[in-house]
C-alpha positions in Angstrom: 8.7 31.3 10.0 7.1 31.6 6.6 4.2 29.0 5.8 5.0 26.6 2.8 4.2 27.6 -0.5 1.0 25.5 -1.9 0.6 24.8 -5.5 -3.0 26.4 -7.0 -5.0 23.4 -7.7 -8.6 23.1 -9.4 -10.4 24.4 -6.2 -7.7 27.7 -6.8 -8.5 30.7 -9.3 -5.9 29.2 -11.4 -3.6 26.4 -12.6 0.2 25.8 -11.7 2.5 25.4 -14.8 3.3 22.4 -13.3 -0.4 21.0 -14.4 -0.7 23.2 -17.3 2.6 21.1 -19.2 0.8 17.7 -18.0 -1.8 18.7 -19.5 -0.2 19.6 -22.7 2.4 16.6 -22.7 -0.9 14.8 -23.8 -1.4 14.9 -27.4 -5.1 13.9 -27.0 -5.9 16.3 -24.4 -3.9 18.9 -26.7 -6.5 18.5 -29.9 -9.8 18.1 -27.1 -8.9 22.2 -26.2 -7.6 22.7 -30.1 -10.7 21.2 -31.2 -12.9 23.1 -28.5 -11.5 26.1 -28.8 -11.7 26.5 -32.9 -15.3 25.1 -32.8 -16.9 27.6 -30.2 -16.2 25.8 -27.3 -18.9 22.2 -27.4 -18.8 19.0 -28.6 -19.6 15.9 -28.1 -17.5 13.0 -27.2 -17.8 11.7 -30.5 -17.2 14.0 -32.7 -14.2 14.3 -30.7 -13.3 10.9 -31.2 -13.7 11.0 -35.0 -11.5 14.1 -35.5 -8.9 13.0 -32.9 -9.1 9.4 -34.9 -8.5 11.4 -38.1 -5.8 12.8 -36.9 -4.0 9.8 -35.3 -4.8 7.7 -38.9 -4.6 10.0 -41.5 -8.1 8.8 -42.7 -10.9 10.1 -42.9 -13.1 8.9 -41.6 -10.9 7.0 -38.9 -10.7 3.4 -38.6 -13.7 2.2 -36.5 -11.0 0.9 -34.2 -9.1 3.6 -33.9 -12.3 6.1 -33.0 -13.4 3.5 -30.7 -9.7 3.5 -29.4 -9.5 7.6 -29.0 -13.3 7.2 -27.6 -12.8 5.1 -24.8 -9.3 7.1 -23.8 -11.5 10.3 -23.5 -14.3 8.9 -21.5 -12.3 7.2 -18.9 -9.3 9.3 -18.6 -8.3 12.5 -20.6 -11.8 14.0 -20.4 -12.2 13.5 -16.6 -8.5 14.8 -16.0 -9.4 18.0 -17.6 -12.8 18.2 -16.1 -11.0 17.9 -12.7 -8.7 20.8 -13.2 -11.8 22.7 -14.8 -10.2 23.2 -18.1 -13.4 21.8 -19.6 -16.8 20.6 -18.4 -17.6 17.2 -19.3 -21.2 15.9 -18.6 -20.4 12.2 -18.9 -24.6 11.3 -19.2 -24.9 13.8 -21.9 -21.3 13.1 -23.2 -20.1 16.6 -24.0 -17.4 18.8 -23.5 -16.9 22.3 -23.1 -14.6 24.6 -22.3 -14.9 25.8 -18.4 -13.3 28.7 -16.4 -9.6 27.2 -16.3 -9.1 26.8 -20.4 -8.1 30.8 -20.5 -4.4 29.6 -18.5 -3.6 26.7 -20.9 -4.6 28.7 -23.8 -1.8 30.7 -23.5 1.2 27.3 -23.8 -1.0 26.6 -26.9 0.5 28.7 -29.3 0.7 26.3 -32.5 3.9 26.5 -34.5 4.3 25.1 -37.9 7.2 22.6 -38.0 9.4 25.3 -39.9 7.4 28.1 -38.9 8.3 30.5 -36.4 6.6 31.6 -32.9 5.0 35.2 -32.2 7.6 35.4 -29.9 10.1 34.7 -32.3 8.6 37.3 -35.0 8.8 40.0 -32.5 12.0 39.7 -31.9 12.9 39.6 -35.5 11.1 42.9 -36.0 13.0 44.2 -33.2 16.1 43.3 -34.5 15.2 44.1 -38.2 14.2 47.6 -36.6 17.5 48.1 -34.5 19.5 46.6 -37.4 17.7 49.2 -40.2 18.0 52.6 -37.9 21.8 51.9 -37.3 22.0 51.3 -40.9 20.0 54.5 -42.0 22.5 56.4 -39.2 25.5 54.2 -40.7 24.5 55.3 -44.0 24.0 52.7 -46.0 22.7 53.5 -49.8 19.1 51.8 -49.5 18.5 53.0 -46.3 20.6 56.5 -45.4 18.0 58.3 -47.2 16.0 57.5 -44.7 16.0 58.8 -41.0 15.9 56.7 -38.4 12.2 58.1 -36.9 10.9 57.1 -40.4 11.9 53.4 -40.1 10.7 53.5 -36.5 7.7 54.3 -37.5 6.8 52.2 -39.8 8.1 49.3 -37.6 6.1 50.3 -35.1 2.7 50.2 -37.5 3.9 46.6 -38.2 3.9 45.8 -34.8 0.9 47.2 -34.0 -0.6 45.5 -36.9 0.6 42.1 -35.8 -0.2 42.2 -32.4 -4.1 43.4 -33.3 -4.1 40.2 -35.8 -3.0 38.1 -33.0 -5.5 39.6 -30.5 -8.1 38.7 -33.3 -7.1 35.2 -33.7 -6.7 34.5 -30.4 -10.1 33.6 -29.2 -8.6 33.7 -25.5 -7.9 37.6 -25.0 -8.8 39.8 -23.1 -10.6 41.4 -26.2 -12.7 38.8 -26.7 -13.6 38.5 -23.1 -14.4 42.0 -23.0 -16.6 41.4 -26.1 -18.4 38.4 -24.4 -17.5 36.1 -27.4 
């Protein structure tokens, strides 16, 4: 008889995906590790309220309502929640935030997509498409195309894509480059 399987939880090396996507249903929560993560990992409880407010208004600065509003949600329930599943480390005396040893797994579902933009995911697969689609062309014939052979065009899909990925490694503060590079 097998034991039953038990969810990793914030005592656990790292998060289920279960709590990762409650996480991130959260559009507060969201910006707090947005906001963390582009501004070097601290802040304080208000300037997170202020941006967050910004956001939510469209004003800067927010409504004093509204900052108090987004305020008082962090302090008493978003900011403890992720301080529970160490995402973040919130000091609630000294109110600020930073980002703890469990922000690396959510980092990854963060990937921010423009409303009519398109996913890394999605861009790689173009380019693999676009690179399948060119060599059977070059192979096919086509004008454009047959006067190239088909290792050329591989070739210099294959320095796109290495290209891409290295700009993604550098703008994504979470890899395993930056770890490596203690930043």
């Amino acid at each position: 008889m097998t034991e039953p399987e038990v969810a990793p939880g914030p005592d656990d090396e790292s998060l289920a995906a279960s709590e990762i996507h409650d996480v991130l249903r959260n559009d507060r929560r969201r910006l707090v590790l947005e906001r963390l993560r582009a501004d070097g990992g601290t802040e304080t409880v208000a300037d997170l309220a202020e941006r967050i407010g910004a956001i939510e208004s469209g004003e800067t600065p927010p409504p004093r309502n509204v900052r108090q509003s987004v305020y008082v949600s962090l302090h008493q329930t978003h900011l403890p929640k992720l301080d529970e599943l160490e995402i973040i480390e919130y000091d609630p005396d000294a109110k600020t935030v930073t980002l703890a040893e469990n922000a690396d797994d959510v980092a990854v579902y963060m990937e921010v997509v423009p409303q009519y933009g398109i996913s890394w995911a999605e861009y790689y697969l173009g380019l693999g498409v676009l690179g399948g689609l060119s060599s059977l062309a070059a192979s096919l014939g086509v004008p454009v195309l047959r006067s190239l052979s088909p290792g050329v065009i591989g070739a210099a899909l294959s320095l796109v894509l290495i290209v891409s990925a290295l700009y993604q490694l550098l703008e994504q503060e979470s890899s395993l480059l930056h770890r490596l590079r203690g930043d």
